[in-house]
C-alpha positions as CSV (number, residue, x, y, z in Angstrom):
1,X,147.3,80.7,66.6
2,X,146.0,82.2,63.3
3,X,147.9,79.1,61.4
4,X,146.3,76.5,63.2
5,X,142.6,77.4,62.2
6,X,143.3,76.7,58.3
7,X,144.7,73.6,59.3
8,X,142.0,72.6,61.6
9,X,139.3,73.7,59.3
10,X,140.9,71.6,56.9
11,X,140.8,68.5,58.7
12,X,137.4,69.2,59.5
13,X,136.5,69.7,55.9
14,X,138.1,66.5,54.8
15,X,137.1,64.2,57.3
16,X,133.5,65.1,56.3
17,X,134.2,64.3,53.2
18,X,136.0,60.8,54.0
19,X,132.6,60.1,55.6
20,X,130.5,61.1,53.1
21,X,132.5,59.1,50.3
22,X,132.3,55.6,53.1
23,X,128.4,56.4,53.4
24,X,128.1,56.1,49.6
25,X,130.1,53.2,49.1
26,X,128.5,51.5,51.5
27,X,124.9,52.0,49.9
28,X,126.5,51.3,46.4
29,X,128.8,48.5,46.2
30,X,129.2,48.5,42.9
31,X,132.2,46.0,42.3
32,X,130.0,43.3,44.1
33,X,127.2,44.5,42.1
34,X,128.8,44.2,38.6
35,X,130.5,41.2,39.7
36,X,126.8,39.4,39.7
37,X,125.4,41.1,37.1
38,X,127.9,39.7,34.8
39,X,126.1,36.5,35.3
40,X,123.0,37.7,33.1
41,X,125.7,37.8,30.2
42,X,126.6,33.9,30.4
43,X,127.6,31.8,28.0
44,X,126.5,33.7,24.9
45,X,127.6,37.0,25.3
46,X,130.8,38.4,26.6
47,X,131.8,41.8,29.0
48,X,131.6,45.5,27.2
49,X,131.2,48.5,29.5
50,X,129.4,49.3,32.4
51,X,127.7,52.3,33.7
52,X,127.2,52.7,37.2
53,X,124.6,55.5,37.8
54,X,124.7,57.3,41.6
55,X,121.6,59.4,42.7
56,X,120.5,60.8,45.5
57,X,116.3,60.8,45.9
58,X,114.6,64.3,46.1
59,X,111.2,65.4,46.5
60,X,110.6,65.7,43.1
61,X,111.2,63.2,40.0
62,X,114.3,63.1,38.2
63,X,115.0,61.7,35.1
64,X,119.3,60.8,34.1
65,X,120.2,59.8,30.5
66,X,123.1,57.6,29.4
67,X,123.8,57.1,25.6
68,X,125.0,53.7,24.5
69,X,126.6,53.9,21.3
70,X,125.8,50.1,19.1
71,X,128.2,49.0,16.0
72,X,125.7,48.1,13.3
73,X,125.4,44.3,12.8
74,X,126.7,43.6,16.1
75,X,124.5,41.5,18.6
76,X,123.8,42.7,22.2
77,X,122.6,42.0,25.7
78,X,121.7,44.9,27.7
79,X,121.9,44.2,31.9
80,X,120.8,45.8,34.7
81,X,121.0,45.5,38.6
82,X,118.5,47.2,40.6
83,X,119.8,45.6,44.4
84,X,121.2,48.9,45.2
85,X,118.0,51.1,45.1
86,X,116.0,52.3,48.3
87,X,113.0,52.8,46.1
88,X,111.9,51.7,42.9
89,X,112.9,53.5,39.8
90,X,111.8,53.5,36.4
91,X,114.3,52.0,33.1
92,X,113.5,52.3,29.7
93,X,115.3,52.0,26.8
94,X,114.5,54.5,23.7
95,X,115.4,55.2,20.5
96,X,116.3,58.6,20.6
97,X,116.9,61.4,23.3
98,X,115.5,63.0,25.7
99,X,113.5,65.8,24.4
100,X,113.8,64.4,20.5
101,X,110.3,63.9,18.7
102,X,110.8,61.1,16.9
103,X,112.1,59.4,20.4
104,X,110.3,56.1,20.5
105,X,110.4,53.8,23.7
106,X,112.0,50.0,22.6
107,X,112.5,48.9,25.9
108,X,110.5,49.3,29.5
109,X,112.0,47.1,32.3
110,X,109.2,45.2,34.0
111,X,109.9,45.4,38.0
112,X,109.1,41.5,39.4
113,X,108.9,41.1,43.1
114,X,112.3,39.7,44.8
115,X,114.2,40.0,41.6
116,X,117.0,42.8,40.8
117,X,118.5,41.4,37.9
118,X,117.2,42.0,34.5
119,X,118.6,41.8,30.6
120,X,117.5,43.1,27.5
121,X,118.7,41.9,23.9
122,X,117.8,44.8,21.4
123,X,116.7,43.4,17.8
124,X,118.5,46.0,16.0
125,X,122.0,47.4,16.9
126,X,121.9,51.1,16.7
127,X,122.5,53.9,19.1
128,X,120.3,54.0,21.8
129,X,119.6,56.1,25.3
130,X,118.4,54.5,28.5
131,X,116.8,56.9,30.7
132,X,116.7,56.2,34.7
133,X,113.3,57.6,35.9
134,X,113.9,58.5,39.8
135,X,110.6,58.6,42.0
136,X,110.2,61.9,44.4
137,X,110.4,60.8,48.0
138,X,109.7,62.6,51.4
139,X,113.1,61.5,52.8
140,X,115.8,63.5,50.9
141,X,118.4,61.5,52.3
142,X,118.1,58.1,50.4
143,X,120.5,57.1,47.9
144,X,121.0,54.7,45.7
145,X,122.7,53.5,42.1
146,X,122.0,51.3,39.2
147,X,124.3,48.6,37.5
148,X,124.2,49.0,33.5
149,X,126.4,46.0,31.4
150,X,126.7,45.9,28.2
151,X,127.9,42.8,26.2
152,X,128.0,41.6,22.8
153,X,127.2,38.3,21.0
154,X,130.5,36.1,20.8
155,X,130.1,34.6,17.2
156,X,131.8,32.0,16.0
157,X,132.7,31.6,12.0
C-alpha cells in the first residue's frame, strides 16, 4: 500500500499538468498565429526569428522585455500579432532598455478596431528592445500571448 500512493500522486500531478499545458495551447495557437503573421512580411522582406511571448494577466501591470539584436545596414520589418490577447496590451519599440536614461521610444503600436496584425519598418538598424505593457485585470485567470516576426529586406544587386 505505501508504493501505490507515490505512484498515484504522480499521475495526479502529471495529469494536471497535461491539462494545464492543453489550456495554454488552446488560448495560444502560436503555429497558426505565425503562420498569418508571416503575411505582413510579403513580397519584400523575408522570415528571421520569431518571439512568442506567453502571459498570464494579474491585478497589477506588468511590463516583459525582449531584445532584438539589428546588423547595421541591414533593412527590417518588425511584425506583430495581437489575435491571441483577452485584453488589450500595450507595444512599443525603444531604443534602449528598460530602466536606461537615455531610453527613447521609436515605435508605439497604434491598436485599430478589428485588426491584430501590425508591422513596423525601423529607419535605422541597430539594437533595439520591445517592451509588452500588460494591463491589470480583476480576473487573474486570463491568458494570453503575442506573435513577434522579424524579417529583413531581400535586396537584390
Amino acid at each position: 500500500m505505501n508504493k501505490i500512493i507515490p505512484h498515484i500522486l504522480l499521475l495526479l500531478i502529471l495529469s494536471v499538468i497535461s491539462i494545464a499545458a492543453i489550456q495554454v495551447t488552446e488560448e495560444c495557437d502560436a503555429t497558426a498565429l505565425k503562420k498569418e503573421l508571416k503575411q505582413k512580411l510579403k513580397p519584400d522582406f523575408k522570415y528571421d526569428s520569431s518571439k512568442t511571448t506567453r502571459f498570464t494577466y494579474k491585478n497589477k501591470e506588468q511590463t516583459k522585455e525582449i531584445e532584438i539584436p539589428l546588423y547595421m545596414g541591414e533593412k527590417y520589418r518588425f511584425a506583430f500579432n495581437t489575435a491571441g490577447l483577452a485584453e488589450g496590451i500595450e507595444i512599443g519599440v525603444y531604443s534602449k532598455p528598460t530602466g536606461h536614461r537615455k531610453r527613447e521610444l521609436i515605435y508605439k503600436l497604434e491598436k485599430k478596431e478589428g485588426q491584430h496584425l501590425y508591422s513596423f519598418d525601423p529607419e535605422k538598424s541597430k539594437k533595439m528592445y520591445i517592451t509588452y505593457t500588460i494591463p491589470a485585470v480583476e480576473e487573474e485567470a486570463l491568458r494570453g500571448c503575442v506573435i513577434f516576426l522579424l524579417g529583413y529586406k531581400v535586396s537584390m544587386f
